[in-house]
C-alpha positions as CSV (number, residue, x, y, z in Angstrom):
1,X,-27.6,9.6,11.6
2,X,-24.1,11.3,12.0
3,X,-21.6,9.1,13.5
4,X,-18.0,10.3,14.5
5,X,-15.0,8.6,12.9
6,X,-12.1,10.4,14.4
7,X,-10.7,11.0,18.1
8,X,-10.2,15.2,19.1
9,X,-6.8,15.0,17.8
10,X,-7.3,13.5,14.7
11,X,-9.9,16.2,14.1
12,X,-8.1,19.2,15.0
13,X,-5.3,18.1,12.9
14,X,-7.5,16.8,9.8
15,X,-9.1,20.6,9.8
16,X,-5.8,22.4,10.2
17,X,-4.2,20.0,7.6
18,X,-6.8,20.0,5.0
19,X,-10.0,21.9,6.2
20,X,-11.6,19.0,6.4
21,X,-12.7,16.4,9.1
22,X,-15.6,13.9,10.1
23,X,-17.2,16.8,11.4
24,X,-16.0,20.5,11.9
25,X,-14.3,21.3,15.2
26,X,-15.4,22.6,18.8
27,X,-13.6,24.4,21.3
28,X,-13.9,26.1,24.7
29,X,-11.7,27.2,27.4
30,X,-13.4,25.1,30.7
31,X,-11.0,25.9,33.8
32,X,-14.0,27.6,35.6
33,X,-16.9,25.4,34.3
34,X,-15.0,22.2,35.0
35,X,-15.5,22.4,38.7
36,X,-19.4,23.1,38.5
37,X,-19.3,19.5,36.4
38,X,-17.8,17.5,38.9
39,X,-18.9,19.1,42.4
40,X,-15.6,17.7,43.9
41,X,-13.2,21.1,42.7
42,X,-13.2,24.9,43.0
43,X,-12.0,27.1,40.7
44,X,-8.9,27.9,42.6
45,X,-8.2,24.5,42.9
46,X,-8.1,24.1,39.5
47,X,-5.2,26.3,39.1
48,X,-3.3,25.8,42.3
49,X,-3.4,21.7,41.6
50,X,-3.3,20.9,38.0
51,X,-3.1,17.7,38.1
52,X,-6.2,17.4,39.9
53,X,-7.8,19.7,37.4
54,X,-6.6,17.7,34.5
55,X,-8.1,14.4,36.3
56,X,-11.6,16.0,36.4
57,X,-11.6,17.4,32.9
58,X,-11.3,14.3,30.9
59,X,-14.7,13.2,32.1
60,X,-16.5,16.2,31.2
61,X,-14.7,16.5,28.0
62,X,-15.9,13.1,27.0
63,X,-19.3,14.0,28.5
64,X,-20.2,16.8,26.5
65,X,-18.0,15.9,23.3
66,X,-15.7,18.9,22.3
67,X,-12.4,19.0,21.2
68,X,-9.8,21.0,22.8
69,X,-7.7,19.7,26.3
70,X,-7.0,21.5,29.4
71,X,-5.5,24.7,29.8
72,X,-2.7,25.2,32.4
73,X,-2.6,28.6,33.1
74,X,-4.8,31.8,33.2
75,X,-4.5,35.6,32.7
76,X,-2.7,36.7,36.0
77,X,0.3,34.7,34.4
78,X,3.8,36.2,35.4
79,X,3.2,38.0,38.4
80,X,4.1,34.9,41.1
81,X,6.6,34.0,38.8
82,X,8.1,37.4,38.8
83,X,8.0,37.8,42.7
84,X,4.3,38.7,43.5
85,X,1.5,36.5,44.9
86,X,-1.6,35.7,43.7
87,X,-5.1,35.0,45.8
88,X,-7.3,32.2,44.9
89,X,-11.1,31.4,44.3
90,X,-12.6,29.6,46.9
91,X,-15.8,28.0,47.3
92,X,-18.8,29.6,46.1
93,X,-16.9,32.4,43.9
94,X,-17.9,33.2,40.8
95,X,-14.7,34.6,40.0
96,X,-12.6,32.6,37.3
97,X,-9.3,33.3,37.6
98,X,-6.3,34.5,40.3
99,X,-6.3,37.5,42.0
100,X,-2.8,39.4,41.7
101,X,-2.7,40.1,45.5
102,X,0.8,42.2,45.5
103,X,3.0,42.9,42.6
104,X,6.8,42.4,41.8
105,X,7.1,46.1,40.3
106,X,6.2,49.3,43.0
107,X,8.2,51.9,41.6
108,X,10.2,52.3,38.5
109,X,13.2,51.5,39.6
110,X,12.2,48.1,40.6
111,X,12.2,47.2,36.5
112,X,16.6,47.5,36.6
113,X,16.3,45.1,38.9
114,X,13.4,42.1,37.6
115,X,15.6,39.1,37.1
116,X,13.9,36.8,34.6
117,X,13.3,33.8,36.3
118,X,14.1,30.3,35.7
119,X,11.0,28.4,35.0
120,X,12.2,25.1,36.8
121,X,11.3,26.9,39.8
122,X,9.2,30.0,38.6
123,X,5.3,30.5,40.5
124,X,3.4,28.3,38.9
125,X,5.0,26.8,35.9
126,X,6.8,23.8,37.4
127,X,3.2,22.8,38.6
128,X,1.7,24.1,35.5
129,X,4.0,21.6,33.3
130,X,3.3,19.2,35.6
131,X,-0.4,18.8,34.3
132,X,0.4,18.8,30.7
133,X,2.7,16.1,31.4
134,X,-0.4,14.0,33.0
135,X,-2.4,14.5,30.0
136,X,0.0,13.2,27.6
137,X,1.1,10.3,29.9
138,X,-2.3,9.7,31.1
139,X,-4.7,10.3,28.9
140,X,-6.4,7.9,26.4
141,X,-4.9,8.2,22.8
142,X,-6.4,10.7,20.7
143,X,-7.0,13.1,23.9
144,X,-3.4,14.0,24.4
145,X,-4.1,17.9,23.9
146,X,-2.9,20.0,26.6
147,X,-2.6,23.3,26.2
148,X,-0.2,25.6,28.5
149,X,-0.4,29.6,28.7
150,X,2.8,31.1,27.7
151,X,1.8,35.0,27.3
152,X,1.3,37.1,25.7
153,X,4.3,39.7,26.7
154,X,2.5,42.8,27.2
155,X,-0.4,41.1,29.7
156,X,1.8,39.8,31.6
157,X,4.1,43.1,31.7
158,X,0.6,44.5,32.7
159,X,0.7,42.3,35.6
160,X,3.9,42.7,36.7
161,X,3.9,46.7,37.1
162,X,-0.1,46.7,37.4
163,X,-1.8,47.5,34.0
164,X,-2.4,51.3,35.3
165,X,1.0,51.9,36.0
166,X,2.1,50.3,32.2
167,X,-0.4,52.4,30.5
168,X,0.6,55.7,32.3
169,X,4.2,54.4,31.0
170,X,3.0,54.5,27.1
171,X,3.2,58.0,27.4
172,X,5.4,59.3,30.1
173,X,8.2,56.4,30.7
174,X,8.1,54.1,27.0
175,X,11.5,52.2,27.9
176,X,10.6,51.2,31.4
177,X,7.7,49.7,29.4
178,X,10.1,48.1,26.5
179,X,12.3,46.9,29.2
180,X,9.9,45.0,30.7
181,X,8.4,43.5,27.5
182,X,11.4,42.5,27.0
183,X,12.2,40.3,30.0
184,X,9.2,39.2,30.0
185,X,9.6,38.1,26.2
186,X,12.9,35.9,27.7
187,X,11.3,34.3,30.1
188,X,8.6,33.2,28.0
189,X,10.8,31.9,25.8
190,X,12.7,30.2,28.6
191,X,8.9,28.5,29.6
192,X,8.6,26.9,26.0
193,X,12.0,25.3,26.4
194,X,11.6,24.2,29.7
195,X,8.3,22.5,28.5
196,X,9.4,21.4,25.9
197,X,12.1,19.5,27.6
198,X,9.6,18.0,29.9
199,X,6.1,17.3,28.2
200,X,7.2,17.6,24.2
201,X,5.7,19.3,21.6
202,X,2.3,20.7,23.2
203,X,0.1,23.4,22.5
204,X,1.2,27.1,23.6
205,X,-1.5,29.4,24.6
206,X,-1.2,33.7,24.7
207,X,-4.3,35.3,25.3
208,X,-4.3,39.2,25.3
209,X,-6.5,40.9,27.8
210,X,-4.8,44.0,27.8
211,X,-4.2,43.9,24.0
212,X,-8.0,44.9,24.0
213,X,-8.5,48.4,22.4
214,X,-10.8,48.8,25.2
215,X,-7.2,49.5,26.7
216,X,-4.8,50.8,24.2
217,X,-4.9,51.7,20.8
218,X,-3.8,49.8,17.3
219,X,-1.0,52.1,17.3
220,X,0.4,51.3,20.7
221,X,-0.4,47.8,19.9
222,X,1.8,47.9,17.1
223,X,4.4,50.0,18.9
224,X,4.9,48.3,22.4
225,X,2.7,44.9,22.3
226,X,3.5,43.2,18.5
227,X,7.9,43.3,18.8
228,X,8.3,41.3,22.0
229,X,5.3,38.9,20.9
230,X,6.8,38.4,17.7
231,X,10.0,38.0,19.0
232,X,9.0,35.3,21.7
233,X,7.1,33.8,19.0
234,X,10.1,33.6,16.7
235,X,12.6,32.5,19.2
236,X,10.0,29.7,20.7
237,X,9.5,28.4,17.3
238,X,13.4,28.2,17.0
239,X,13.3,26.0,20.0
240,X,11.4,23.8,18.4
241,X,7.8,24.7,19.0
242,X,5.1,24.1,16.4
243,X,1.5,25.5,17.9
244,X,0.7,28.3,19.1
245,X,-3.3,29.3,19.8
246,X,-4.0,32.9,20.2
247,X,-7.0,34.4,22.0
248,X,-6.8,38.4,21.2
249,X,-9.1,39.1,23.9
250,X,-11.6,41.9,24.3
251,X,-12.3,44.1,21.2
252,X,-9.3,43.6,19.8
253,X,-10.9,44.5,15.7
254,X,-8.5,47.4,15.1
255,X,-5.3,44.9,16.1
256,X,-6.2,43.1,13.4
257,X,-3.6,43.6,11.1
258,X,-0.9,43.4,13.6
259,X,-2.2,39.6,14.6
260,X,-1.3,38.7,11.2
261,X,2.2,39.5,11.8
262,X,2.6,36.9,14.5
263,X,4.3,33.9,13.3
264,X,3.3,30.0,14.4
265,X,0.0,30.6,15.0
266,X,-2.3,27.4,15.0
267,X,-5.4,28.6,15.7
268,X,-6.4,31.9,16.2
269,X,-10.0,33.1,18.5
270,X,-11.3,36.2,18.7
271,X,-14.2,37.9,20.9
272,X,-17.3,37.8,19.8
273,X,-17.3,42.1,18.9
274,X,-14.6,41.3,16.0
275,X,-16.7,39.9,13.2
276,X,-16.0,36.0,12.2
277,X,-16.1,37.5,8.4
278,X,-12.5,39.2,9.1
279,X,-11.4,36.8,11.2
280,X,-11.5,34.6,8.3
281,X,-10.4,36.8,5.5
282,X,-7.4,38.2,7.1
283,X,-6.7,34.9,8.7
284,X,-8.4,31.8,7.2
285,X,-4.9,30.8,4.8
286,X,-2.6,30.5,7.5
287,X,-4.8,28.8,11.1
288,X,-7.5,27.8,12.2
289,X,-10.4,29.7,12.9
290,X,-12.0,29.5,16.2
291,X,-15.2,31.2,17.9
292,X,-16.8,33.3,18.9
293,X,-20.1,33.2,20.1
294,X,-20.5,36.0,23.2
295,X,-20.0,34.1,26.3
296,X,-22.8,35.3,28.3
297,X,-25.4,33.6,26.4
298,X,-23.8,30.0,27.9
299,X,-25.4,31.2,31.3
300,X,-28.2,33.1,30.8
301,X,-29.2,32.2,26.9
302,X,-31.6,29.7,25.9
303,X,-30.1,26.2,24.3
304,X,-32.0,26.4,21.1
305,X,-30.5,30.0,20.5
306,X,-26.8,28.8,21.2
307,X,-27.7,25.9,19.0
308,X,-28.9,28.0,16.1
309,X,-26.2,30.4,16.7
310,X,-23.7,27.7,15.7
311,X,-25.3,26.6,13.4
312,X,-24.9,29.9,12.0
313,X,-21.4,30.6,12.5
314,X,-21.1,26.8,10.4
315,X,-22.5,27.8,7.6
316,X,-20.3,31.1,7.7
317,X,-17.1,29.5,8.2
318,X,-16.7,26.0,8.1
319,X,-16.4,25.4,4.2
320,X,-14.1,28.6,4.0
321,X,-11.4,27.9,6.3
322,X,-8.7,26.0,4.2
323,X,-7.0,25.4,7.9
324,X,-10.2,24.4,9.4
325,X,-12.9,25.9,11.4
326,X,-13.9,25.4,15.3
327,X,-16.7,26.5,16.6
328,X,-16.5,28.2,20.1
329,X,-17.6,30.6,22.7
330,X,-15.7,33.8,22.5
331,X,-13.6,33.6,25.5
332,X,-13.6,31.5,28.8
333,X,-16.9,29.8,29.7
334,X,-18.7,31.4,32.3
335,X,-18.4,29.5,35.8
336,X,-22.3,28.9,35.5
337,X,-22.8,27.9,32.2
338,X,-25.7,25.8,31.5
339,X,-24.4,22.2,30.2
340,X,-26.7,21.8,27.2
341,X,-26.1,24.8,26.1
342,X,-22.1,23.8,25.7
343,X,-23.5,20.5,24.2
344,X,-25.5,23.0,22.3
345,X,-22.3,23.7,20.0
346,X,-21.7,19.5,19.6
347,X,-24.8,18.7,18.5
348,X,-24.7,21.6,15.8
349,X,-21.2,20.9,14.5
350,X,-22.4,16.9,14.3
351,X,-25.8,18.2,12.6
352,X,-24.0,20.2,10.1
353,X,-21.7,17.3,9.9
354,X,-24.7,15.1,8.1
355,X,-26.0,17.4,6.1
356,X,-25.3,18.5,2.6
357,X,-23.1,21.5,3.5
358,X,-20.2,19.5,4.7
359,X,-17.9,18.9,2.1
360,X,-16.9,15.7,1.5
């Protein structure tokens, strides 16, 4: 019978160091599923008190047994902190994250005058730091993995102007949209030092909704998103950060090659549509692979087809990743996953774990 030898960080490390660990990792992004565990949150709490949400994830990480910490943050990121204001989930929503309620950009010529603000005081990010300085104090050794949203540029530019305003401005106003990017691209920056300064040397998180080429294609990826991400990328590593996980939301298969051009990435998790075969090849050398079963099947699929469907994606990946391999949902857990079937994913990676096709 499989036992585990080593804590969640000791694991995570282990893979990304050497490929290997007591058993392969397992990952999932929990803001909305956290509260349905506990009965004592709701999913807007979670993000307007992190520190509460931080209290109440522990437990359920320990429950069910995966890897990865909290998340501070979600995908409305820089609109509050830009000026605008954000509505909440309340109690029975199924809803997951903030609602971008009013904006900080009406008209073009409110982009001369965006100020980039200073994160000490910024929407959400002193409260957001705030929780990922919990978890390290707080938490039991070997836990200590919080994870803080930082990007990326162009979603958050998105959110600032509203995304159907920035992608009218690909075509008919492209330096409204590069002036943006960049401010935005400062003040993320500005975020990494300022947490830096307070919590250490955490985990940065950029996910990229609007990345998706659901939205915009490789070449506009390549032309507006890609500078200012690796430019906040490059400056932020300058300042002394060291991980950066990227979630290339959507069907983001055709960015691709413009992912691998992002520098300090730790772990990398694409959606389910982009196959785990090129997520490997064009990425396996340099980060961790993550993912990426489709979401949906947490809620409505049955726990012996989640199971096998890890087990599946383990015998893919996880003795061709030299930086390690973590098996995961493909984005954010549904709010009304099924339990098991997230347990579904642990059991598989500690099966796998005692069997012959774990390296040893």
């Amino acid at each position: 019978m499989f036992h585990e030898t080593m804590t969640p960080s000791e694991r995570m490390i282990s893979l990304h160091d050497t490929g290997f660990a007591d058993r392969p990792g397992v990952a999932v992004l929990a803001t909305g599923f956290v509260p349905k565990m506990t009965g004592n949150l709701t999913v807007g709490e979670c993000y307007e008190y992190p520190i509460r949400y931080a209290k109440a994830f522990l437990s359920v990480q320990q429950l069910l047994g995966f890897d990865t910490g909290p998340l501070f943050g979600h995908p409305a990121g820089g609109a509050k902190e830009f000026g605008g204001k954000l509505a909440y989930p309340r109690g029975g929503s199924k809803a997951l994250f903030p609602v971008i309620t009013r904006r900080p950009v009406s008209k073009p010529e409110d982009v001369d005058k965006l100020e980039v603000p200073d994160p000490r005081t910024a929407g959400e990010i002193p409260k957001q730091v705030a929780g990922a300085k919990y978890v390290v104090e707080n938490y039991p050794e070997g836990y200590r993995n919080p994870m803080m949203v930082t990007g990326d540029p162009f979603t958050w530019a998105g959110n600032i102007v509203g995304l159907d305003t920035l992608l009218m401005w690909l075509q008919a106003e492209p330096e409204l949209v590069h002036t943006t990017l960049n401010k935005v691209a400062d003040f993320e920056v500005d975020i990494v030092k300022y947490a830096l300064g307070q919590v250490g040397d955490i985990t940065f998180f950029d996910g990229g909704p609007s990345d998706s080429n659901d939205l915009i294609t490789a070449r506009q990826f390549e032309q507006f998103a890609l500078p200012p991400l690796v430019s906040y990328r490059r400056r932020a590593l300058k300042e002394g950060a060291s991980r950066f996980v990227s979630h290339p939301c959507g069907d983001q298969t055709k960015n691709v090659p413009h992912w691998t051009k992002v520098p300090g990435t730790f772990g990398i998790n694409f959606d389910f549509r982009t196959p785990l075969e090129t997520c490997i090849s064009k990425f396996g050398e340099g980060m961790t692979i993550i993912g990426n079963i489709e979401c949906i099947q947490f809620t409505l699929g049955d726990v012996e087809w989640i199971y096998k469907k890890a087990l599946g994606k383990l015998n893919l990946a996880a003795n061709h990743c030299p930086r390690g391999y973590m098996v995961a949902p493909g984005c954010e857990l549904p709010v009304n996953s099924s339990p098991v079937n997230v347990h579904a994913m642990v059991r598989a990676a500690r099966d796998f774990a005692a069997g012959p096709e774990w390296k040893r």
